[in-house]
C-alpha positions in Angstrom: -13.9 8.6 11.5 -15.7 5.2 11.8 -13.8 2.1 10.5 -14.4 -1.5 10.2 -11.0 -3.4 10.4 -9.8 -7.2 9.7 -7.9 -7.9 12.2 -5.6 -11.2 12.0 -3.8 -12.3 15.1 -3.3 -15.6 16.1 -1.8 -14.2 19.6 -5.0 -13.4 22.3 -3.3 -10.6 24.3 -2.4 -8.5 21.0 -5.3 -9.3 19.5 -7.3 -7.8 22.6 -5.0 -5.3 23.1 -6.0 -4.1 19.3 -9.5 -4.4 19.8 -9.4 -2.5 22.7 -7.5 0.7 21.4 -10.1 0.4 18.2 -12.9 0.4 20.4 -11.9 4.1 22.2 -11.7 5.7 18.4 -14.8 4.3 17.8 -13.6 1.7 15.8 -15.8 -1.8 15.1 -13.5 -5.0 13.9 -13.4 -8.9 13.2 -10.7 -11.5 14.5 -9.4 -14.0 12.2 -6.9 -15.9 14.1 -5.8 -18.3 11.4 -4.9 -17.5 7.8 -7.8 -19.3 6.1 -10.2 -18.0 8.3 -8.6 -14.3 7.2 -9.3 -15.2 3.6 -12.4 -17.0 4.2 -13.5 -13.8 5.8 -12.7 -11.3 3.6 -14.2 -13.1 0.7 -17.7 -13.4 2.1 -17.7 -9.7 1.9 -14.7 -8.0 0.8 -16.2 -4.3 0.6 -17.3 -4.3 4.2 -13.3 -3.9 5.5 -11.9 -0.6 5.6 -8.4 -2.1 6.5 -6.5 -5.4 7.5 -4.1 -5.7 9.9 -2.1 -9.5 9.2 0.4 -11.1 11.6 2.9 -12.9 9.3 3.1 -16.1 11.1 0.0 -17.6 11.1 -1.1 -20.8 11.5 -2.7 -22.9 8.1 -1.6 -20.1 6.1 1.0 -17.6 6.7 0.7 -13.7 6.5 2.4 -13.6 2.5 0.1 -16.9 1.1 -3.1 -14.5 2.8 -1.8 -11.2 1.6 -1.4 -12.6 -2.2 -4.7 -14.3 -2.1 -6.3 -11.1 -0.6 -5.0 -8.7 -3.2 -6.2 -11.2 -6.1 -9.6 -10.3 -4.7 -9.1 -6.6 -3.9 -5.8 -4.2 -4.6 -6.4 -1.2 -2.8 -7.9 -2.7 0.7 -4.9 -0.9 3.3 -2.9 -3.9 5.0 -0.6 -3.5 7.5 1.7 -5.9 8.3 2.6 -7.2 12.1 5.2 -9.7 12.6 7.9 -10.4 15.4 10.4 -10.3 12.4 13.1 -8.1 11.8 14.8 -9.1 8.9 15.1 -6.7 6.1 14.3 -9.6 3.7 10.8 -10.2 5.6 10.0 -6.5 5.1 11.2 -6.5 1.4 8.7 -9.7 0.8 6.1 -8.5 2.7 6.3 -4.9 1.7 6.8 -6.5 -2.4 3.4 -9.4 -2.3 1.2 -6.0 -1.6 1.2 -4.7 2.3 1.4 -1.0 2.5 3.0 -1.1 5.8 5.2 -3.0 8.0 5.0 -3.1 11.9 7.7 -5.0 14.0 6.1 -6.2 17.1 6.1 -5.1 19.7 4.9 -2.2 18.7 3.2 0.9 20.4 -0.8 1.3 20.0 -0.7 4.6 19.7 1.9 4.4 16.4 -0.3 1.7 15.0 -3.4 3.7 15.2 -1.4 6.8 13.5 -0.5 4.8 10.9 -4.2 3.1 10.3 -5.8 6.2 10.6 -3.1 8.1 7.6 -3.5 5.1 5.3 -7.3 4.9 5.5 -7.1 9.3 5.4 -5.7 8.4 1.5 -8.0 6.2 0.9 -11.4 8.2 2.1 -10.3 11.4 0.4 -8.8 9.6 -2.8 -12.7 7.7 -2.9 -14.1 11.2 -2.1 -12.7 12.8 -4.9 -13.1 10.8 -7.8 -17.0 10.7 -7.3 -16.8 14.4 -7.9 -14.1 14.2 -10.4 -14.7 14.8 -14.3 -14.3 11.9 -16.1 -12.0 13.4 -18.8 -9.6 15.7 -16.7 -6.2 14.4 -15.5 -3.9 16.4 -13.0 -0.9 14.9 -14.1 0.2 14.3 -18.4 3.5 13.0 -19.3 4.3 11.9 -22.6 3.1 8.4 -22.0 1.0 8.9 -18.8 -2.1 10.6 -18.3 -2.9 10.4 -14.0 -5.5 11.7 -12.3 -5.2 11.8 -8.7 -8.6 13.1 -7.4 -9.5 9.5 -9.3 -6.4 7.5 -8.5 -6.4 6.6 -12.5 -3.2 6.3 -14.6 -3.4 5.9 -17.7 0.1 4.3 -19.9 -0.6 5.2 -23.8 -4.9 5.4 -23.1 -4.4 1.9 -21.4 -5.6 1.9 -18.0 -3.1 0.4 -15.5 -5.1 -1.9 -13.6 -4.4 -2.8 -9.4 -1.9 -0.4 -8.3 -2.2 -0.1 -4.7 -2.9 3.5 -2.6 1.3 3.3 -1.7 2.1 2.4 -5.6 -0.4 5.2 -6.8 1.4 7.5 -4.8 4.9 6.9 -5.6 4.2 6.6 -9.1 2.3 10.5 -9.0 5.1 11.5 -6.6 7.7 10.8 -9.4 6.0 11.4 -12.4 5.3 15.4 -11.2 8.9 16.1 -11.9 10.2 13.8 -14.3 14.2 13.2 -14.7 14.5 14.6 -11.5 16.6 12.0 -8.9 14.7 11.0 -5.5 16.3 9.6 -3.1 14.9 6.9 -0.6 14.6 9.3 2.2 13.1 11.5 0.0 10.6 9.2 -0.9 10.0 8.0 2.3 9.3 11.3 3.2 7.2 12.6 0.4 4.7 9.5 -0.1 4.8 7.9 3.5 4.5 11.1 5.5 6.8 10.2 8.3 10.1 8.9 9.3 10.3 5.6 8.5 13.1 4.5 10.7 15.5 4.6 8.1 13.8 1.7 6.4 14.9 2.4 3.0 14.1 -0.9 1.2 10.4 -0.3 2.2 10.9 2.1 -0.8 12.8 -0.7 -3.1 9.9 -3.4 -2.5 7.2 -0.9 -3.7 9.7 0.3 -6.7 9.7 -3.3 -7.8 6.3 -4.2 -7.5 5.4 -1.1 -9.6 7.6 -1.9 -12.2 6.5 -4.9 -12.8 2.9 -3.5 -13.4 3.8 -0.9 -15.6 5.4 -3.6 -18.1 2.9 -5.1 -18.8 1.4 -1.9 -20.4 4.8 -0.7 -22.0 9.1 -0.2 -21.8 10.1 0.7 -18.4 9.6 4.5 -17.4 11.3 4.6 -13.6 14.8 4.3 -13.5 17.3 3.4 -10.8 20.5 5.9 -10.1 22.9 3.5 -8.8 23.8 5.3 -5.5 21.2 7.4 -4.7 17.1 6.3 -5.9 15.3 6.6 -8.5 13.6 9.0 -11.1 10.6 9.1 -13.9 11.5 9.2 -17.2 9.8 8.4 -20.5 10.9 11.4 -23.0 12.9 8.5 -24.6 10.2 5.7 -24.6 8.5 4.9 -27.7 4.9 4.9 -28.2 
């Protein structure tokens, strides 16, 4: 699996440290080690990254401000976030602006490239499949959705729903395959992230939000919060 990866890291001994674990899986990458050299970067050539790792404290411009500005330019680019933080609130913002995961430093190499190499896995196969996909067919129809996952497509009432990320594009499919049925956070956690998340629960609640807040823009509200235990689909009782 060859990869080309963004990495921003105003700290030289992490920033080597990364480079040298890419470098035994074969990996090529780029240092920014200021936030507007990150953005500057990326937007000379934002299709040559495969992923982005971004410390949140950064000089010039911190982790968020280059996170928002790089998902203006691309939605799906994996970005995972580093940051000597450990503050539920820092995870809920960073997690909620568009990162698709959150890495407390320190941190061990070896998780970090697990991580890198499951969220760029999505990505490849998702690509992979919707070049061979049929344009017409969808996996996945509820009353007001229509979802293809071989082409990461949702559709609400024909409208395509535009800049989901791969971690909102999962949850969504994730919930909408058994609508009315309750997930809980662990569950979820579970199910779309693929691993134990260290009982970071509210990495689920950021991504809830953000979600929402793109699907109403294409209609009423079709994922629901049960107070005390998660979340479920439901649009049987949304009007068209």
């Amino acid at each position: 699996m060859t990869m080309k990866i963004l990495i921003v890291e105003d700290d030289q001994s992490v920033a080597e440290m990364m480079s040298l674990f890419f470098k035994k899986e074969g990996w090529t990458e780029d240092l920014a080690v200021d936030g507007e050299q990150a953005v500057a970067m990326f937007k000379a050539n934002s299709t040559q990254y495969d992923l982005i790792t971004l410390d949140l404290n950064l000089p010039k411009k911190d982790g968020i401000a280059v996170t928002k500005e790089i998902r203006a330019l691309s939605p799906k680019v994996p970005i995972i976030m580093l940051t000597a933080r450990d503050t539920e609130s820092d995870q809920v913002l960073g997690l909620g602006i568009g990162a698709d995961e959150y890495v407390t430093k320190p941190f061990s190499p070896i998780a970090l490239i697990a991580r890198i190499k499951a969220l760029h896995r999505r990505v490849v196969i998702g690509q992979e499949s919707q070049i061979a996909a049929v344009k017409t067919d969808f996996e996945l129809t509820t009353q007001h959705l229509k979802i293809s996952k071989t082409r990461r497509e949702v559709l609400y009432d024909d409208q395509p729903i535009a800049n989901l990320t791969p971690k909102e594009f999962d949850l969504l499919y994730t919930i909408a395959q058994k609508p009315q049925q309750v997930f809980s956070r662990d569950q979820l956690l579970e199910l779309v992230w693929g691993y134990e998340y260290y009982g970071e629960e509210r990495t689920v609640d950021a991504h809830i939000k953000k979600l929402r807040q793109k699907l109403e823009h294409y209609g009423p509200q079709i994922i629901q919060t049960v107070w005390g235990i998660g979340y479920k689909f439901d649009d049987s009782k949304v009007d068209s």
